[in-house]
N, C-alpha and C positions, 0 to 999 in steps of 0.2 A: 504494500500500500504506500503511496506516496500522497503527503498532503502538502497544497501548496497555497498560499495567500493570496488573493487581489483584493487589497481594498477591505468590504465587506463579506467577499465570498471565500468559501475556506473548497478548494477544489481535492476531490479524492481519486484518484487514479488506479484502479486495479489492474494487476499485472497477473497473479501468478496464485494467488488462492481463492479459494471456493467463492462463490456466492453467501453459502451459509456465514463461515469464518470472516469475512469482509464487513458482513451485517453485523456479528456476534464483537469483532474488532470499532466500529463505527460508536455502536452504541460502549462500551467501554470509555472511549474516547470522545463522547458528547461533550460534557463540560468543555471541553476545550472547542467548539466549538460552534456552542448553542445558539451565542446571539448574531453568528454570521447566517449569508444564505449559503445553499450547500449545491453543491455539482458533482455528481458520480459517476467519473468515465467510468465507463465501462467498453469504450471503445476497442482495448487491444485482447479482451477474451473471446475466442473463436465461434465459441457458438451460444445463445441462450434462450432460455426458454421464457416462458408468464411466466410459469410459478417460480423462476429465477428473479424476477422482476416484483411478484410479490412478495418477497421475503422481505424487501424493504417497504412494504404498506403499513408497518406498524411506527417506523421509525418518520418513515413522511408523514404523515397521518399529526404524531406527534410535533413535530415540529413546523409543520403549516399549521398547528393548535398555537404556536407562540406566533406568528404573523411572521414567519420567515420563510422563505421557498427553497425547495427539496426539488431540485429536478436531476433526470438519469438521464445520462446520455450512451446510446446504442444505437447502431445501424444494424443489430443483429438479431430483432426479436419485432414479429410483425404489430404495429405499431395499430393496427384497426381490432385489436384481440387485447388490450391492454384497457382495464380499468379506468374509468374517470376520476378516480381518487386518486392517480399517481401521474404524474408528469413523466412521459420518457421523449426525447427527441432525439433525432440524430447526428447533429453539430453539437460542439461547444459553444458556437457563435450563436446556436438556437436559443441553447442555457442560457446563455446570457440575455438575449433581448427577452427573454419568459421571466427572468428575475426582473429586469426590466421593467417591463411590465405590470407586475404584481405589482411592484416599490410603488410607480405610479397607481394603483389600485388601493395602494394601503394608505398612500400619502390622501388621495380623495377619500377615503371609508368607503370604500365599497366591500 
């Protein structure tokens, strides 16, 4: 796992362990992360599935509960089969304009 700073967003990068262990690592290392928004490549793991993708519905869920966004980034998991309760896209540059977004969304109260 590699974590990296911009600003407000704390970026997670998985390379090389599980989905489950990344989630089970993530949430360990919350605190240190809580009041930024969050970016989960998942860009450089070869294949993955929904319920890879839902593993992290508890951890988003949570943390779009404090007004901060959670979004995953994949080109590798069909993108029309994914819940409305989790943000996946598939740039980094998406990540961003979706945090984006929201900021401008929380700045008005909607």
């Amino acid at each position: 796992m590699i974590l990296d700073q911009d600003g407000n967003i704390s970026i997670i990068t998985q390379e090389k362990a599980t989905i489950v262990e990344l989630v089970k690592k993530i949430q360990s290392l919350y605190p240190k992360f809580k009041n930024n928004n969050i970016i989960v490549s998942l860009s450089t793991l070869r294949a993955l599935t929904i319920q890879d993708i839902l593993e992290f519905l508890e951890l988003s869920n949570t943390h779009r509960a404090s007004k901060q966004s959670f979004v995953i980034v994949s080109d590798k998991v069909n993108l029309d089969e994914v819940p409305d309760e989790i943000i996946v896209v598939p740039t980094v540059q998406e990540a961003y304009d979706i945090i984006e977004m929201e900021d401008m969304e929380r700045d008005l109260d909607f």
